[in-house]
N, C-alpha and C positions, 0 to 999 in steps of 0.2 A: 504494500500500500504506500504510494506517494504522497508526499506531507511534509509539513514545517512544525516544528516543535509549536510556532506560536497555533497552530489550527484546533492545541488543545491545550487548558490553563495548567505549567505544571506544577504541582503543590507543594513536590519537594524532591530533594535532589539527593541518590541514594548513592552515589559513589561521588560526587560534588568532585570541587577541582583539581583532590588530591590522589586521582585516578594516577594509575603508574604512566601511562601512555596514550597523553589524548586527542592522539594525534591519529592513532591507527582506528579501524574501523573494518565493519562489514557490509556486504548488500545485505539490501532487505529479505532479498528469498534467501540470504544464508543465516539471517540472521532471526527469522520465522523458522525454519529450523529448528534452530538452536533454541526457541523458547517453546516449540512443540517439546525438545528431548529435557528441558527446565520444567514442565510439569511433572517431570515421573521423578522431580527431587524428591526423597522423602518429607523434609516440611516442607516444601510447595503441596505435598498433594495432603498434608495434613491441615496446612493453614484452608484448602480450598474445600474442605469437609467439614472445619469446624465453619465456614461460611455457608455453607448448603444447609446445614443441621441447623444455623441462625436464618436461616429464609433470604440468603445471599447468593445466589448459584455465581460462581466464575467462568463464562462463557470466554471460549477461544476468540469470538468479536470482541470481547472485551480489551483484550492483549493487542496493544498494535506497535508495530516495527515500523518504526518513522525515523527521518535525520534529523537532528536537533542543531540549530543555527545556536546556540547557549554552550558552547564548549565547558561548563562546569559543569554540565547536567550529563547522569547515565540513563533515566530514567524518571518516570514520576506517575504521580496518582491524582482522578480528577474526580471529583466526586461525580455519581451518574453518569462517566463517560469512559472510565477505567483508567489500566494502566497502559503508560507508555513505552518503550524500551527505545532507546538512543543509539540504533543499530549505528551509526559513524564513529560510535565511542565507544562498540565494544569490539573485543578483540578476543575473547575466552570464553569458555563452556559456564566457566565458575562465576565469570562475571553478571553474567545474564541471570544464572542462578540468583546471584544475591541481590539481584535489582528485583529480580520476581517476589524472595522473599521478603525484603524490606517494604515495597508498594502491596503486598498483601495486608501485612500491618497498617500499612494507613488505610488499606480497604477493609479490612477487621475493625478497625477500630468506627471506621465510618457507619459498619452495619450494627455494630453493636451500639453506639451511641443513638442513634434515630435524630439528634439535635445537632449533630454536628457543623460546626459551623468555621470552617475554614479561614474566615477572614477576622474570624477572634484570634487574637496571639496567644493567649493561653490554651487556646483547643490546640490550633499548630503546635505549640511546642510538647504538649504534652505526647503528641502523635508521633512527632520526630523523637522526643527521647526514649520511648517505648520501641519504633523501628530501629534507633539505630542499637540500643540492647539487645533486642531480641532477634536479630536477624542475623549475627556476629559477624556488622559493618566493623565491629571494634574488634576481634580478636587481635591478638598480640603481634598475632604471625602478617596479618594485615597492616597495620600500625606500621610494626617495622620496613615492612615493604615502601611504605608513605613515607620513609626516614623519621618515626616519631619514634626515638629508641626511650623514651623513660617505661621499667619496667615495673616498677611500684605505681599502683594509683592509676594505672596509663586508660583502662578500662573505662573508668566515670568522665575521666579527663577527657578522652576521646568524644562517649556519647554524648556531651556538654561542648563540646566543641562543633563536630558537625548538625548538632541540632540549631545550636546557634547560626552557622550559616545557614541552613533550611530556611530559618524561620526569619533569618532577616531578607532574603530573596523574596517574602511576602509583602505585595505592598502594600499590605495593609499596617504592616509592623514597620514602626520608625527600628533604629539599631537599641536603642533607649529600651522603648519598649519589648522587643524581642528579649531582650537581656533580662527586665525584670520579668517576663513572665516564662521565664526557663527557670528562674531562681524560683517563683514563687509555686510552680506544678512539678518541682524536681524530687522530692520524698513520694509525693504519691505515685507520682507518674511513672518512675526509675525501676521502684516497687511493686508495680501492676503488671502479671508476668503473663496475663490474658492473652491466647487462650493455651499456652502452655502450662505444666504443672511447676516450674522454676525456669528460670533463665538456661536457655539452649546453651 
């Protein structure tokens, strides 16, 4: 499917700018593909079960392979219109996987909430802090790869970090605002391991 990033609003940005290489890319038919062989991850097809069992089905129209004119964007989530994958900025199996997992959590969090409301910074950030936990945009091995070598604490510091960019990409949130309201949704939100039984 041909397209510009802007043809759908994106809500938030699951590999952001500290992508290894964003510069490489695939087609779109290789890169449809590769988010056909990203469903059979085992949490893609968990997160897409606890969304059916909530009255959310994940329809393949849902998923589109578009190029993103946003070089900091890997992917994103729009409410009512799905997720998007930034096939020019991907280059791996693995990455697709984790852009799938991390926009399922904004789509989980969107079917579970019924109120949600994007253009509140406190909803967005709480959405970001919870994807970027839960989908392990943070693990260690990743970080490192990003040259973020601190190995104490690196975990929060991370999910505080790329949430913060997400949510100030919102225009609805000044930088001010983003900041306090990651500060003030950051215990509950960090905490909220929905719909897994602890943090993957």
């Amino acid at each position: 499917m041909e397209g510009e990033a802007a043809a759908v609003p994106i809500v938030s940005a699951s590999t952001s700018d500290e992508t290894n290489n964003p510069n490489a890319g695939m087609s779109q038919e290789g890169c449809t593909d590769r988010i056909r062989e990203g469903l059979k991850h085992p949490t893609v097809r968990f997160l897409r079960e606890q969304m059916e069992k909530a009255g959310c089905p994940v329809w393949m129209r849902l998923l589109l392979a578009i190029n993103c004119r946003d070089q900091g964007s890997a992917g994103g989530y729009a409410s009512k219109r799905g997720i998007t994958i930034c096939c020019n900025h991907m280059t791996f199996q693995d990455e697709i996987n984790q852009v799938l997992i991390h926009e399922l959590i904004h789509a989980c969090d969107d079917c579970r909430a019924k109120n949600m409301d994007w253009k509140n910074c406190a909803h967005h950030a709480c959405s970001e802090i919870r994807a970027n936990h839960l989908s392990g945009d943070c693990h260690y091995k990743r970080e490192l790869l990003r040259g973020f070598m601190k190995i104490r604490g690196h975990e929060q510091e991370c999910v505080q970090r790329r949430a913060l960019k997400s949510v100030q990409k919102n225009p609805h949130c000044s930088d001010a605002a983003a900041r306090d309201a990651i500060g003030a949704v950051w215990d509950i939100c960090y905490n909220d391991t929905f719909p897994f039984e602890r943090a993957p």
